[in-house]
C-alpha positions as a Markdown table, in Angstrom:
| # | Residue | x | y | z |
|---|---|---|---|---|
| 1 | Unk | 111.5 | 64.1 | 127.0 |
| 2 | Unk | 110.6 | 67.7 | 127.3 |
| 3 | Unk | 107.6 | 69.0 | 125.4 |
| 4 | Unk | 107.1 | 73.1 | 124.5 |
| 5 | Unk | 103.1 | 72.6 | 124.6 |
| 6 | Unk | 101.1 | 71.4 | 127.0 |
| 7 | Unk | 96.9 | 70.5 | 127.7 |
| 8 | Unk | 95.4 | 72.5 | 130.0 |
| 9 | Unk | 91.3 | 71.8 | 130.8 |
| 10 | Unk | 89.3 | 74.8 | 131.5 |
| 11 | Unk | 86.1 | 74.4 | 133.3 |
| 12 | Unk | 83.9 | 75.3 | 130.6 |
| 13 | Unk | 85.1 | 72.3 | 128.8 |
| 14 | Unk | 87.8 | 73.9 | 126.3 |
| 15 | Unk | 91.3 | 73.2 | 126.6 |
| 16 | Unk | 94.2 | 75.5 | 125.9 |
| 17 | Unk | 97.4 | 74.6 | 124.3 |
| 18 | Unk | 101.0 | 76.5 | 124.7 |
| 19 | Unk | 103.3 | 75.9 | 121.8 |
| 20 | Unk | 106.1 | 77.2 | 123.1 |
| 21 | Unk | 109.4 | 76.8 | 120.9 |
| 22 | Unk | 110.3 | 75.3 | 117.6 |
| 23 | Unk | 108.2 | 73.1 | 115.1 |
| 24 | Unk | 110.1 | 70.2 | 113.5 |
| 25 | Unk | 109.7 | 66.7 | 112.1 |
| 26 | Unk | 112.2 | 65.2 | 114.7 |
| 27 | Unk | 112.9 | 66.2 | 118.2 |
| 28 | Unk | 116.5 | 66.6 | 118.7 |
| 29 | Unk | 116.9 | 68.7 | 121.8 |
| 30 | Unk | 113.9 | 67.3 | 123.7 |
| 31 | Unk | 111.9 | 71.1 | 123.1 |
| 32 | Unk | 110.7 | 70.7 | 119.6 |
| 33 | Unk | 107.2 | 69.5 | 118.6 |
| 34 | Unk | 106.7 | 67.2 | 116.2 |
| 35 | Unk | 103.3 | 66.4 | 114.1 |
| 36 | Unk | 103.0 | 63.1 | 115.9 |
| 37 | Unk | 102.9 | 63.8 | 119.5 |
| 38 | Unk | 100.8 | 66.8 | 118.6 |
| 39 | Unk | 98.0 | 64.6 | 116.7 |
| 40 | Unk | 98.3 | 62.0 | 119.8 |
| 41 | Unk | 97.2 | 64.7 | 122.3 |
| 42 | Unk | 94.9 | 67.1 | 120.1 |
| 43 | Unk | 92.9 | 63.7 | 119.4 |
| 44 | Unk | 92.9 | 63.2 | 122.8 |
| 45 | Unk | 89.9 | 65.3 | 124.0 |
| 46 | Unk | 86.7 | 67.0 | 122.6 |
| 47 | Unk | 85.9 | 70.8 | 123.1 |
| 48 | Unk | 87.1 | 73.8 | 121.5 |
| 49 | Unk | 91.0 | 75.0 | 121.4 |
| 50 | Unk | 93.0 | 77.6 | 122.2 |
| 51 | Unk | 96.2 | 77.1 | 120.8 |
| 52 | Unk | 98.7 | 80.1 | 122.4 |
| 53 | Unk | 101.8 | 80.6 | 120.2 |
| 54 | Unk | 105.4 | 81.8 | 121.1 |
| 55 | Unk | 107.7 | 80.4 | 118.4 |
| 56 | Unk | 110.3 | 81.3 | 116.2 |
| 57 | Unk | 109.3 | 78.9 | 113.1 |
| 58 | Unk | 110.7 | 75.7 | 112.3 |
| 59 | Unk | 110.2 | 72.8 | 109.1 |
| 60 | Unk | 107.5 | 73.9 | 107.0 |
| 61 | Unk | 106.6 | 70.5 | 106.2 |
| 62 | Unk | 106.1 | 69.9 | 110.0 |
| 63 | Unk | 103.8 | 73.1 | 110.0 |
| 64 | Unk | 102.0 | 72.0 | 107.4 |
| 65 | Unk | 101.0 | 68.8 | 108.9 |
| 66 | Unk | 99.6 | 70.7 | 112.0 |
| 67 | Unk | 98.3 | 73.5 | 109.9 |
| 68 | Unk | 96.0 | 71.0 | 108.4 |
| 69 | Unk | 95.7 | 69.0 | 111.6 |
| 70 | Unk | 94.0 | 72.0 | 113.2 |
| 71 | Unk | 92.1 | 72.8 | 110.1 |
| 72 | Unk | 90.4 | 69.4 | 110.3 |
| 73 | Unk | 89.7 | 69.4 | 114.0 |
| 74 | Unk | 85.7 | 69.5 | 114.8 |
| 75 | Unk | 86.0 | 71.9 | 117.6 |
| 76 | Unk | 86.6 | 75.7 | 117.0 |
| 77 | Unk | 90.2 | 76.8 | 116.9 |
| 78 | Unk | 91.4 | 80.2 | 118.6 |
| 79 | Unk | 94.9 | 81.0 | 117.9 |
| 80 | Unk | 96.5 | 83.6 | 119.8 |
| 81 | Unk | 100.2 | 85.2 | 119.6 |
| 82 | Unk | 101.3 | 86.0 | 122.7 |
| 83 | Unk | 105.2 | 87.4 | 121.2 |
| 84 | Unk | 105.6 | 85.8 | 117.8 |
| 85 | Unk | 104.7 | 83.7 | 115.4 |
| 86 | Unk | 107.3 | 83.4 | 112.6 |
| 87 | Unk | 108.8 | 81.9 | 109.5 |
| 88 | Unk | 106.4 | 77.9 | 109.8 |
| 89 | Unk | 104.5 | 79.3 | 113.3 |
| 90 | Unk | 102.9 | 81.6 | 111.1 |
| 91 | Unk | 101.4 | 79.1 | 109.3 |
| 92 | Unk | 100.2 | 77.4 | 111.7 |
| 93 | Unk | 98.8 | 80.7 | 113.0 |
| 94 | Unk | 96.7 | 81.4 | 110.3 |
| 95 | Unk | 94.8 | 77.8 | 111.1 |
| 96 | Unk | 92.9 | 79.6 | 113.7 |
| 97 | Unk | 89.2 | 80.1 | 113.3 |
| 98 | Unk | 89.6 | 83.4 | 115.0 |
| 99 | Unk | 93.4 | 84.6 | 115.7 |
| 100 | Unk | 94.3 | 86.9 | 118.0 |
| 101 | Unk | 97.6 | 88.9 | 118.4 |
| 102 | Unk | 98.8 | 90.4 | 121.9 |
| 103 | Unk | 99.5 | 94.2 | 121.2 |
| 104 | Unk | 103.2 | 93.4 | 121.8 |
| 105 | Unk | 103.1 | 90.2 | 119.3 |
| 106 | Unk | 104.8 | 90.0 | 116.3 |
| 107 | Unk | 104.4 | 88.1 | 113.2 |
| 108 | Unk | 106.8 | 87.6 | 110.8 |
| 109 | Unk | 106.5 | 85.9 | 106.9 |
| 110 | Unk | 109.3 | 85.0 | 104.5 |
| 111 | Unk | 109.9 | 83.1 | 101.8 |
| 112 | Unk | 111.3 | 79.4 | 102.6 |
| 113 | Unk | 114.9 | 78.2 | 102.2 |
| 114 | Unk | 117.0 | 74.7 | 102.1 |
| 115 | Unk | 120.1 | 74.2 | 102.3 |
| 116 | Unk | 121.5 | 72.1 | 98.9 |
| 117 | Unk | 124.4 | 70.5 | 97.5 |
| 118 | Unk | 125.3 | 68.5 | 94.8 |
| 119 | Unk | 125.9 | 69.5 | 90.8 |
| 120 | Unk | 123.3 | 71.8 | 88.6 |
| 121 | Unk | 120.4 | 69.5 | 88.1 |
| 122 | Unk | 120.0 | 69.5 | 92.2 |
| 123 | Unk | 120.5 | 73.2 | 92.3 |
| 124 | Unk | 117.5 | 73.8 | 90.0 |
| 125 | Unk | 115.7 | 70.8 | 92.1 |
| 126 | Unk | 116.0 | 72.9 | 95.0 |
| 127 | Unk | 114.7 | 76.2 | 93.5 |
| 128 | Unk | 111.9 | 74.5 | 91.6 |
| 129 | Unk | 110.6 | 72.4 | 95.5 |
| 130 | Unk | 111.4 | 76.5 | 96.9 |
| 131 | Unk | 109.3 | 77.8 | 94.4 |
| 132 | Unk | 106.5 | 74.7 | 95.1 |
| 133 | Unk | 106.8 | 75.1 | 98.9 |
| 134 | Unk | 106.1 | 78.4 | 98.6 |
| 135 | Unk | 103.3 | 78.1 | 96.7 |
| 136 | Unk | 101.6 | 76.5 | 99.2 |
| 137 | Unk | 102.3 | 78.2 | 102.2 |
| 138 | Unk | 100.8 | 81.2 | 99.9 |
| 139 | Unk | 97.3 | 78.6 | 99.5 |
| 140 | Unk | 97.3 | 78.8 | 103.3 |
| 141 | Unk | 98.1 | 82.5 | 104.0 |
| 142 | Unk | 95.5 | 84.1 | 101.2 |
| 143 | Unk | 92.5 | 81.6 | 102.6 |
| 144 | Unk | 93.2 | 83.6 | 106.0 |
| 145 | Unk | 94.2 | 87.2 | 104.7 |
| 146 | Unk | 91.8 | 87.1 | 101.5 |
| 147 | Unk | 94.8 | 89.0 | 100.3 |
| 148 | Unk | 95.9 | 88.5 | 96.2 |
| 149 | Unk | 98.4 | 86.0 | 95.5 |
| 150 | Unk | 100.6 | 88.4 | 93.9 |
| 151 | Unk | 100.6 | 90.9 | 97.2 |
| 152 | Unk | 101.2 | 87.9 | 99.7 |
| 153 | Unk | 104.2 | 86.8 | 97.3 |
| 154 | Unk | 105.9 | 90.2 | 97.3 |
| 155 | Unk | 105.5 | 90.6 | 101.4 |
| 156 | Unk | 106.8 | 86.7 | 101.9 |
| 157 | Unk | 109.9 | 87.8 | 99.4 |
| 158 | Unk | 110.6 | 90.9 | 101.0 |
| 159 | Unk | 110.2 | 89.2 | 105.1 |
| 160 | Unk | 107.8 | 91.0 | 106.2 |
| 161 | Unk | 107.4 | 91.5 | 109.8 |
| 162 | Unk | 103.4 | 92.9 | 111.3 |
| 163 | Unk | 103.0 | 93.9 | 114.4 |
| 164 | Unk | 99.2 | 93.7 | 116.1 |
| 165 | Unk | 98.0 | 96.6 | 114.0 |
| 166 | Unk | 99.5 | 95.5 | 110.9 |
| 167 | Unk | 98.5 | 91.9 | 110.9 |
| 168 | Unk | 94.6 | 92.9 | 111.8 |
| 169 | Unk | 95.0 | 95.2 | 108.8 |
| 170 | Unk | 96.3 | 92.8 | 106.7 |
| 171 | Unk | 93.7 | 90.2 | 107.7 |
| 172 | Unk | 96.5 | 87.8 | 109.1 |
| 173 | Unk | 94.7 | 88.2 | 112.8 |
| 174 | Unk | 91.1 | 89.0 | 113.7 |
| 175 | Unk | 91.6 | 90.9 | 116.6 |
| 176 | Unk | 94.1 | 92.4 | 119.3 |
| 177 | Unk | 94.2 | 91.2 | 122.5 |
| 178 | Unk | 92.8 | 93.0 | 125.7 |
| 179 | Unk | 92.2 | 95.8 | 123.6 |
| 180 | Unk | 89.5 | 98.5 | 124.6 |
| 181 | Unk | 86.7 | 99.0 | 122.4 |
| 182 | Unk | 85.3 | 102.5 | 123.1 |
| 183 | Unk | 82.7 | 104.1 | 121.6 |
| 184 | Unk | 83.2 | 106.3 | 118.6 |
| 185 | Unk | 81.7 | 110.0 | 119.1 |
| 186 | Unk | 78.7 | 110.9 | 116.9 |
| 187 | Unk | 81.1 | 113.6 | 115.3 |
| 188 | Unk | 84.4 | 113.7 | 114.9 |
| 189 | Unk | 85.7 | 116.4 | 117.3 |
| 190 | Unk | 87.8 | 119.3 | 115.1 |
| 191 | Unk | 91.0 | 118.5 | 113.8 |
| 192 | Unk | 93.5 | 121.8 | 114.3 |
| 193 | Unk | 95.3 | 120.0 | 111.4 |
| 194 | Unk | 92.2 | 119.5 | 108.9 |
| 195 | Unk | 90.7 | 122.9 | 108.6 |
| 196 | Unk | 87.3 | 123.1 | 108.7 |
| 197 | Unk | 85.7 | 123.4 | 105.1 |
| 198 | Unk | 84.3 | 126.4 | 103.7 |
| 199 | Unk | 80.5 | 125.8 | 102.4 |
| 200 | Unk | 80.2 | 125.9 | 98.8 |
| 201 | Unk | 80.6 | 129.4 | 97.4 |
| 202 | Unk | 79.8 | 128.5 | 93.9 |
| 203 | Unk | 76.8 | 129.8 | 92.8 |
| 204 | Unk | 72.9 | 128.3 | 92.0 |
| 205 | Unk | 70.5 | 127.7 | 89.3 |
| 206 | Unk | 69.8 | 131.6 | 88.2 |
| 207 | Unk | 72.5 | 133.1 | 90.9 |
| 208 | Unk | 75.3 | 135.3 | 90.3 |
| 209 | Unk | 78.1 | 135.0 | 92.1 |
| 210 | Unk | 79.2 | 138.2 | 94.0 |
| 211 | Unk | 82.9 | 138.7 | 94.7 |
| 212 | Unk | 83.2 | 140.6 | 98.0 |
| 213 | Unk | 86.9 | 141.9 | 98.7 |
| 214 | Unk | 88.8 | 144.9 | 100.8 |
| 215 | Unk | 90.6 | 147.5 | 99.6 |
| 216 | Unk | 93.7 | 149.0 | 101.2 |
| 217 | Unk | 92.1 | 150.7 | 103.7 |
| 218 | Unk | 89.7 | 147.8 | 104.7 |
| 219 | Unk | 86.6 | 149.3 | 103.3 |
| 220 | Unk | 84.6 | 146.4 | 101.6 |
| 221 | Unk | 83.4 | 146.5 | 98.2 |
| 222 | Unk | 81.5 | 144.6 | 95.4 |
| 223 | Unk | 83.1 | 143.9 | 91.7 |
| 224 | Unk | 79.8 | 144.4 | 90.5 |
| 225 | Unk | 79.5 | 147.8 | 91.9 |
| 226 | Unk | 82.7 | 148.6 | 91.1 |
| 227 | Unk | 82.3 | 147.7 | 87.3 |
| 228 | Unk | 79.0 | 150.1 | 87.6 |
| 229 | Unk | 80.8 | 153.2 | 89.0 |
| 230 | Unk | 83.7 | 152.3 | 86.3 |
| 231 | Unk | 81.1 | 152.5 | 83.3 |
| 232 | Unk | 79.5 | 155.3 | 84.8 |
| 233 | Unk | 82.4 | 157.1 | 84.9 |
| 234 | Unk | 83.1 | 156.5 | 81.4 |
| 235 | Unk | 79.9 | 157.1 | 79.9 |
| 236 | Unk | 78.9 | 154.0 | 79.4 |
| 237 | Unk | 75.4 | 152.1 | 80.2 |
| 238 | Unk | 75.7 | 148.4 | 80.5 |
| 239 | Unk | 73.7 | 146.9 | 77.7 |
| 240 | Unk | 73.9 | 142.8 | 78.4 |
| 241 | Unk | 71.5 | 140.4 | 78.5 |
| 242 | Unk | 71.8 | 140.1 | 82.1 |
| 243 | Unk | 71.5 | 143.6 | 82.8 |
| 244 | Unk | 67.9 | 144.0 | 80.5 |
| 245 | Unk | 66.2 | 140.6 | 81.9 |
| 246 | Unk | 67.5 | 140.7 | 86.2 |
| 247 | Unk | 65.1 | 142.8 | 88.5 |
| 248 | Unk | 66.8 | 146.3 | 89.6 |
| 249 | Unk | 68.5 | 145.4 | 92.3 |
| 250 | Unk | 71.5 | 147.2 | 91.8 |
| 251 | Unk | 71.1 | 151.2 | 91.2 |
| 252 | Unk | 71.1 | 152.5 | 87.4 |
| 253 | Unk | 74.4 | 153.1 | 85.4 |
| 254 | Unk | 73.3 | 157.1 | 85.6 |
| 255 | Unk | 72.3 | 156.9 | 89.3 |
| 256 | Unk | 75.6 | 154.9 | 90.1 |
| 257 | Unk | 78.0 | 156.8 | 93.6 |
| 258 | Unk | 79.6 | 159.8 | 92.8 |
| 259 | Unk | 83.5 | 160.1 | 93.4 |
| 260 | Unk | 85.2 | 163.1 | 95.2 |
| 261 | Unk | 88.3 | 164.4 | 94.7 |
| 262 | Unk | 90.1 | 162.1 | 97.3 |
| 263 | Unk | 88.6 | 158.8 | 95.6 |
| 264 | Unk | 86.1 | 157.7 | 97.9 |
| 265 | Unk | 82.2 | 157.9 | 97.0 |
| 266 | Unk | 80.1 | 159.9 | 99.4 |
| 267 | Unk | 79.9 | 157.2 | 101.9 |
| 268 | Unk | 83.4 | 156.5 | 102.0 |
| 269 | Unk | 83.4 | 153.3 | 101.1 |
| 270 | Unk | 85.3 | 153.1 | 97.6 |
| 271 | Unk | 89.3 | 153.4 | 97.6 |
| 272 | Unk | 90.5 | 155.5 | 94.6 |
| 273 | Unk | 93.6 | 153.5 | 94.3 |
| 274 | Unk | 91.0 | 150.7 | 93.6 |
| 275 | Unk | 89.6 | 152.8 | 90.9 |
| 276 | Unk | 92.6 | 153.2 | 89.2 |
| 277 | Unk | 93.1 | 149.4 | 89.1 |
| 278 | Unk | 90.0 | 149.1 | 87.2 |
| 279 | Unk | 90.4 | 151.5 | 84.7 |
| 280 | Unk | 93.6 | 150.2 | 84.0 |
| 281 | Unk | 92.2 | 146.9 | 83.0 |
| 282 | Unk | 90.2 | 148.4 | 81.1 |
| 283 | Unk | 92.9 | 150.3 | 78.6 |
């Protein structure tokens, strides 16, 4: 009869192990593998296991059997997906001390289904041993992922398929296969699409924060110093708090630039349009 798997020894004493096809309780076409002829020749020899798998699912209870079969085994168990592991290879998968997923692998979880006949009372036999069933393969999929139960039921009802990436992410593998682990830059390098940020503008214990802008004609200027020409031309000496207690460092209300005719003070640096502005605030 032909088998899917077969023993290979390695020279450093471990032995490898192709499942290659579907998992079922019976063999019917001479390719399936069935939990007996597995436990014969996984009993056969000592040594750590790697199990390769390539199979499109099968009879959970089957999977199940060898699930538990390689959870018992003494040796260490590396499981690794060489193009999928779905529907009851999956489970069977997640046996694996370490599991490891080629980058082209897929895996692929769902929730189980029979086939039934017979009157109402069978139907809701059916659906309750579906509901059962999948309890269990969620038991073995959360002792793998660590995911909640809730989260592994909603991606087993919505057939979820995870490539590599995913299935690392998701904690159904450990690792990807052959990939190359380089190492990470001290910095990041700049992202053109994450400007850089700005240092923090907001002002200190005791600071006040000084709002530098351009007039029209690109001349820069100070609110402060703008609100001190505005006064002064109004007649009016600033009389706060802050103005009575903070060291001179601006100029007097009385001693504050003189505006010509054309709007500018006598360095030029003050727009008259931008005088305006302010003294229309301040109607």
């Amino acid at each position: 009869m032909k088998k899917f798997w077969n023993w290979i020894k390695d020279s450093d004493d471990t032995r490898t192990l192709r499942l290659e096809g579907p998992i079922d309780e019976e063999s019917f076409w001479g390719d399936e593998i069935t939990p007996q002829m597995f436990r014969d020749e996984l009993e056969s020899g000592e040594g750590d296991v790697t199990v390769w798998i390539n199979s499109p699912g099968g009879n959970v209870f089957a999977a199940a059997e060898i699930y538990t079969m390689l959870k018992d085994y003494k040796g260490s168990i590396t499981v690794k997906i060489d193009a999928i592991a779905a529907s009851a290879a999956s489970v069977v998968a997640v046996a694996g001390d370490v599991v490891q997923m080629s980058p082209v692998a897929m895996l692929m979880i769902h929730d189980p289904s029979t086939i039934a006949m017979g009157n109402t009372k069978d139907m809701e036999k059916a659906i309750e041993v579906l509901t059962e069933v999948k309890e269990s393969i969620i038991n073995a999929y959360a002792a793998k992922s660590g995911l909640s139960h809730a989260r592994i039921a909603n991606l087993m009802s919505n057939e979820t398929w995870m490539n590599a990436k995913k299935a690392v992410e998701l904690g159904f593998a450990d690792e990807i296969l052959f990939a190359k682990k380089e190492d990470e830059p001290d910095s990041d390098p700049a992202d053109p699409e994450k400007p850089e940020e700005t240092p923090d503008e907001e002002p200190g214990e005791g600071e006040e924060k000084q709002s530098i802008q351009k007039d029209a004609a690109g001349h820069l200027f100070s609110s402060r110093q703008m609100d001190l020409i505005v006064l002064n031309r109004l007649g009016v000496k600033p009389n706060t708090p802050a103005a009575q207690t903070e060291p001179p460092s601006d100029p007097p209300a009385e001693a504050g630039p003189v505006l010509d005719m054309d709007g500018k003070t006598e360095e030029g640096d003050y727009s008259y349009n931008v005088l305006m502005k302010q003294l229309e605030c301040m109607k």
